[in-house]
Every structure is written in C-alpha cells, then in structure tokens.
ZAKE-13161 format. One line per 2 residues: number of its first residue (from 1); their letters; for each residue x, y, z of C-alpha. Coordinates in nm, 3 decimals. Example, Ala and Ser with C-alpha at 12.3 -4.5 7.8 and 13.67 -1.06 7.14 Angstrom:
# ZAKE-13161
1	AS	1.230 -0.450 0.780 ~ 1.367 -0.106 0.714
# end
This chain:
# ZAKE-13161
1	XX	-0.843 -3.999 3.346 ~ -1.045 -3.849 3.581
3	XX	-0.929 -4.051 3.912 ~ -0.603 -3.880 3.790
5	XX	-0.681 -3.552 3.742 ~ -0.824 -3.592 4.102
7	XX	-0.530 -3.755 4.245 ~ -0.328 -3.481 4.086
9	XX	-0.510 -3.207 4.237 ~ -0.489 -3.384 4.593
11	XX	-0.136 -3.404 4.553 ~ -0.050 -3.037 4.445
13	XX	-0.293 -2.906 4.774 ~ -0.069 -3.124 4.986
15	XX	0.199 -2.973 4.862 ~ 0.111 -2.645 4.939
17	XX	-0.030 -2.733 5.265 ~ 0.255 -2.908 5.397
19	XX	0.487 -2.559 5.284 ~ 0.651 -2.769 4.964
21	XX	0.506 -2.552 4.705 ~ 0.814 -2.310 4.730
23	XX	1.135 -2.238 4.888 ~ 1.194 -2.198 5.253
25	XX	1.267 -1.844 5.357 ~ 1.288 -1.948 5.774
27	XX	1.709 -1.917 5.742 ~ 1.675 -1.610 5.565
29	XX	1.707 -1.301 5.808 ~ 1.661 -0.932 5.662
31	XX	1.771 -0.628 5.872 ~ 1.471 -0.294 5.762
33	XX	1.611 0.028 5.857 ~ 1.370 0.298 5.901
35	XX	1.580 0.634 5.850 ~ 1.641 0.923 6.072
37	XX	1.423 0.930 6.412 ~ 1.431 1.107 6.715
39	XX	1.583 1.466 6.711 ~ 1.649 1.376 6.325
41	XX	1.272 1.415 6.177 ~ 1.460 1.367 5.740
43	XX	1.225 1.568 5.532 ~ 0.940 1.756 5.648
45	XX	0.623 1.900 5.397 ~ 0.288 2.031 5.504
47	XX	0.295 1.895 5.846 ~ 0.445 1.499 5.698
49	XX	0.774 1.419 5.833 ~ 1.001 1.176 5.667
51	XX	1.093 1.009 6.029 ~ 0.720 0.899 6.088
53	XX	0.655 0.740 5.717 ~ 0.933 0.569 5.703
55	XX	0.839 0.371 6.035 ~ 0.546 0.323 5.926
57	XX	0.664 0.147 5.584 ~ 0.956 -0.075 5.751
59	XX	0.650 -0.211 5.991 ~ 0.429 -0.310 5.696
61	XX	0.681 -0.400 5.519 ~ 0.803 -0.643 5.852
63	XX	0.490 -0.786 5.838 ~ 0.540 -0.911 5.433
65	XX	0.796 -1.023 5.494 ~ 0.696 -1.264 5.808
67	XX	0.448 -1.383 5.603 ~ 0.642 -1.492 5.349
69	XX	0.802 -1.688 5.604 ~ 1.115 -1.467 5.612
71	XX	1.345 -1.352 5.960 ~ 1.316 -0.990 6.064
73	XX	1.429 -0.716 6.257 ~ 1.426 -0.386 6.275
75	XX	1.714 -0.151 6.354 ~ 1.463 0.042 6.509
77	XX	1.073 0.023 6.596 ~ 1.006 0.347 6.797
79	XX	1.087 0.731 6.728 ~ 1.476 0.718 6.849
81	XX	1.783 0.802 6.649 ~ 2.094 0.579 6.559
83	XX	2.445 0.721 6.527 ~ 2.615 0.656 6.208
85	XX	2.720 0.295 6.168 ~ 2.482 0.132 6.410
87	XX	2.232 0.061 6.180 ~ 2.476 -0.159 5.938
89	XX	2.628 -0.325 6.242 ~ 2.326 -0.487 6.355
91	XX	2.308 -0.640 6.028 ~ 2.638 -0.782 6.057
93	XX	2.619 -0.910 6.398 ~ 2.298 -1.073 6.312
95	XX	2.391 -1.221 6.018 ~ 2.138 -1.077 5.792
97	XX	2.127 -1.214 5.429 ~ 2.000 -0.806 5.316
99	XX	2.056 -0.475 5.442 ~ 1.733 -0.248 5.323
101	XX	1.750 0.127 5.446 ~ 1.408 0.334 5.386
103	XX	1.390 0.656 5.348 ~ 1.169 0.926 5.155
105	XX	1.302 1.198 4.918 ~ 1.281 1.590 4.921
107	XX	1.404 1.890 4.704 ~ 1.457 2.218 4.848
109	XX	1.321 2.433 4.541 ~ 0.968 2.499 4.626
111	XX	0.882 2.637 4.273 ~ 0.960 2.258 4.160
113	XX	0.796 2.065 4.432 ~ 0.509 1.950 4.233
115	XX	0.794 1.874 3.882 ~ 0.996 1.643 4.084
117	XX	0.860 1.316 4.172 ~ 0.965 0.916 4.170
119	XX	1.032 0.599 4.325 ~ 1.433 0.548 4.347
121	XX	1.654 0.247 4.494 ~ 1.985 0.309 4.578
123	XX	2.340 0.105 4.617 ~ 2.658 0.222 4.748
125	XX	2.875 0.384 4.489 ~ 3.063 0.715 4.395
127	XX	2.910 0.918 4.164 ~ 2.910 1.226 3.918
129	XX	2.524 1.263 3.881 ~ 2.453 1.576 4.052
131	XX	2.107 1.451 4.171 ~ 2.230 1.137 4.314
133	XX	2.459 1.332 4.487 ~ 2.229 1.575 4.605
135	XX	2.022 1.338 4.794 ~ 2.278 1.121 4.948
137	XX	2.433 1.493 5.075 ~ 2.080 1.537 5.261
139	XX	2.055 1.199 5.387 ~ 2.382 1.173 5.545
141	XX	2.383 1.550 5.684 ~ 2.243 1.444 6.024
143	XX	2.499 1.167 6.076 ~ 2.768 1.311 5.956
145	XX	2.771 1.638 6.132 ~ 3.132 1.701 6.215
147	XX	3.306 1.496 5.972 ~ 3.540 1.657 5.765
149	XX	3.544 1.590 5.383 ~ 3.895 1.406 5.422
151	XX	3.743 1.170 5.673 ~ 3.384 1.057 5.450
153	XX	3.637 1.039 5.135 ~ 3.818 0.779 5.349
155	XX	3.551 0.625 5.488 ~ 3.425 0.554 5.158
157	XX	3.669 0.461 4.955 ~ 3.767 0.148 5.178
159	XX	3.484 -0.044 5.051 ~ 3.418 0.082 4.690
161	XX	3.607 -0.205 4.554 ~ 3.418 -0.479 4.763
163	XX	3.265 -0.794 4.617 ~ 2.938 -0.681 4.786
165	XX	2.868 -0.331 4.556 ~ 2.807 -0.594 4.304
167	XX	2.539 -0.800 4.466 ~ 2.393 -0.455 4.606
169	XX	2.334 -0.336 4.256 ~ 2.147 -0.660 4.164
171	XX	1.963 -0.674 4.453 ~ 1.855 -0.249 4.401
173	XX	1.763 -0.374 4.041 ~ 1.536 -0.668 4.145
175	XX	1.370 -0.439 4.425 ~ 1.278 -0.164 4.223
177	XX	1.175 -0.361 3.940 ~ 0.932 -0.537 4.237
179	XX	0.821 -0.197 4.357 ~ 0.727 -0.096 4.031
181	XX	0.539 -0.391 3.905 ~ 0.313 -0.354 4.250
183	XX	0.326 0.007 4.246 ~ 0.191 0.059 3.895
185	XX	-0.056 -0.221 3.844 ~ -0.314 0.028 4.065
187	XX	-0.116 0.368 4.032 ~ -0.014 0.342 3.649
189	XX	0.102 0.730 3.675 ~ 0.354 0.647 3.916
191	XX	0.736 0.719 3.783 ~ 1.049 0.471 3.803
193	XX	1.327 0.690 3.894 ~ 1.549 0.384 3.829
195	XX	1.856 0.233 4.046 ~ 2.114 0.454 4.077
197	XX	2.490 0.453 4.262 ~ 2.523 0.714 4.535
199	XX	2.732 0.764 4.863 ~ 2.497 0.689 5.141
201	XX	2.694 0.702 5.453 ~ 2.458 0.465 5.599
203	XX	2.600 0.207 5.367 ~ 2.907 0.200 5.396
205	XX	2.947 -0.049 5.680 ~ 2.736 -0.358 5.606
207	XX	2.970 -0.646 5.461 ~ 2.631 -0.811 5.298
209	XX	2.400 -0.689 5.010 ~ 2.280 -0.301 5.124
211	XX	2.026 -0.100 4.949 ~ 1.836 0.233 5.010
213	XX	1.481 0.256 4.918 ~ 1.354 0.645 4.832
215	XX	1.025 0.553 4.840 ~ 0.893 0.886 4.697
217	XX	0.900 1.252 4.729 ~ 0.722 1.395 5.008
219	XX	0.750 1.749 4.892 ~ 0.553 1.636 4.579
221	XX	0.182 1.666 4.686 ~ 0.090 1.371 4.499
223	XX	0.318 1.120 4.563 ~ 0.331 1.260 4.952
225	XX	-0.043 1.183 4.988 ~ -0.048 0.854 4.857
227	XX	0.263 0.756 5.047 ~ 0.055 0.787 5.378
229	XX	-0.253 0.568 5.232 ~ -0.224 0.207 5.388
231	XX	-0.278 0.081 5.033 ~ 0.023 0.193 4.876
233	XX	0.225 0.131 5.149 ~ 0.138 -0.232 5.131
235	XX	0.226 -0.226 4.750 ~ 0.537 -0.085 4.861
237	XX	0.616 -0.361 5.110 ~ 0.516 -0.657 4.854
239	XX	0.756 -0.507 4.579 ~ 0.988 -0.468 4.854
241	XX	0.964 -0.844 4.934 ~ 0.907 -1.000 4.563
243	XX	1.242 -0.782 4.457 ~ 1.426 -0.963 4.747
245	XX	1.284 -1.294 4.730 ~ 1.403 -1.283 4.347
247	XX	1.727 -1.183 4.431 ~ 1.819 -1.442 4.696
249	XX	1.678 -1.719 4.492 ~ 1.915 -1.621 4.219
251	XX	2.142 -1.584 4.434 ~ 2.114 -1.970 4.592
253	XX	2.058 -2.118 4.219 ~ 2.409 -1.905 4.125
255	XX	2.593 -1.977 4.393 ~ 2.425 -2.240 4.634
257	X	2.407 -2.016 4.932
# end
C-alpha cells in the first residue's frame, strides 16, 4: 500500500507539472477596459482620481490573469482617452471571449460621502432603479456629450433583446460573487452592492459577454483608501479572474464552446 500511495503522489505532481491538473485558458482572450483617461479624469476625491485607479487595477488585474494562463489586452495601458465605442470594438475585432470595463463609483452629496459605500458589477440593461441609473448617467456623461436623448434611446434599444444580456448577467453574477469571496476573507466589513442592470453606454457595442466592475466608492474615505493599497487591489484582480474562470467553464460544460 505504500508503493501506491507513492506512485499516486508521483502521478498527481506530474500532472500538475506537465499543466494537466486543470483546464487550458491559452485560447481564452479577455479584453480589461480601464475607464475614462486623458482629458476624462471619472471621479475625483481628496486629490484620487478615478482615471489613475482604474489603470492601476486593469494592470494587476492583467497580470492574474496571465498567470492563470489566460490572453490579454488592454484597451488602453497609458493615460489617453477612447471615444465611445472603441473600447467594445477592440473586443470584437479581437475576438475576446469577455468584455470587463473598470471603473470606480462616486456620489455628489458630500453630507453622504462617508453613508454610501460598496462593491457593484454591472450588465447592460434598462432600468427603473434610480441609483443604477444615476451612475450609468455619470459614467457615460463624458462620452456621450452631444448626444441627444432620442439618439442613446436608439442606440440602446437595438441590443436589449440580444442573446448576449443573458450571458452578461451570469458572468456579472459569477464576478462579483468572486470579488466578494476575495474581498471579504481579509476585509470582512466590506459591502456587496450586488449585480445590477444599468445603461452603460460603454456596453452597448460588444457582441460577447460585457460587464462593468464599480470597484468601490472613492468619495467614501474608507473604501477610497483601501482601493489604492496594492493588497486589495490584488484581491480585486483574483475575484476578478476566479468569477470569470467560473463562468467560462460553465459556459464550455453548457455549451461546449
């Protein structure tokens, strides 16, 4: 019995070794979009702009996912700004299995900076919750300057009904449920603000799985300090990955691709 406990153990190691201890992620290709950039610095609080965290997160999180053995690019790896559906396209031309969009949160009301606070993940959808609307209206100001209503309402509603919303909304479930299991396990305090349907602009053109990550409020003094500690930005990243890495093997064992 011993010889084949041994043999057993030498066996599982090679396994691993050799990469057959899990699935292959090398044809898997994710496209991380860091939000806003260049003349568009997002939210800004006590000197922290949205623009700069938000880089910094989609390059950690670039790095999990290369060493999970995953395909990456970025829509953009310096301070420079991308018009409204340039972001998406790159996904599409690429061929990316996931769209992920990062951005950080913000509420105008100073008297309830320090009340509001969470981690949210977002998929393309109308909606009649007033905050979810709130924050998709601040996200998409800057790329949507001059655009009348008529125009988004259009723009919109010609994908609503697509077969992707669907997959986006398992995908935002399996993230968020990643974050929050990494997230919590060393900041226990930390608050789910859930998945939630909004009309983020930046959205609306990828024809694959798209999300948008909130990763916090950076007008909340708590959440915006520890959202510029390394540490939590890693935890960040690895929910990030687990959530998608979940999704696409469900994905494959539902559907074979």
């Amino acid at each position: 019995m011993r010889y084949i406990r041994y043999f057993l153990t030498g066996m599982t190691a090679l396994f691993v070794l050799s990469g057959c201890g899990g699935p292959s992620r090398s044809d898997s290709l994710v496209v991380i979009d860091a939000g806003h950039g260049g003349h568009d610095c997002g939210a800004q609080c006590d000197g922290k702009q949205e623009k700069e965290l938000v880089l910094q997160i989609t390059q950690q999180l670039a790095k999990e996912f290369k060493r999970k053995g995953y395909r990456v690019y970025l829509t953009r790896g310096r301070d420079k700004f991308l018009k409204l559906g340039e972001r998406t396209k790159i996904a599409d031309k690429m061929d990316a299995k996931v769209f992920i969009s990062i951005h950080a949160n913000a509420i105008a009301n100073k008297n309830r900076f320090e009340a509001v606070e969470g981690i949210e993940t977002y998929f393309l959808q109308k909606t009649r919750d007033a905050r979810s609307q709130r924050v998709a209206a601040r996200e998409n100001a800057a790329v949507l300057q001059g655009t009348d209503k008529l125009s988004r309402d259009v723009i919109i509603d010609a994908v609503l009904n697509g077969p992707k919303i669907v997959e986006s909304n398992k995908l935002a479930i399996d993230v968020q449920n990643g974050m929050m299991r990494q997230i919590q396990s060393r900041y226990k305090d930390a608050i789910n603000g859930g998945v939630r349907p909004a009309p983020f602009y930046v959205l609306v053109g990828a024809s694959r799985p798209s999300i948008l990550v909130e990763v916090g409020y950076i007008t909340n003094s708590k959440e915006r300090e520890r959202l510029f500690k390394p540490d939590y930005q890693k935890r960040i990243a690895k929910g990030i990955v687990e959530g998608v890495s979940r999704y696409l093997d469900n994905r494959k064992a539902e559907t074979g691709v």
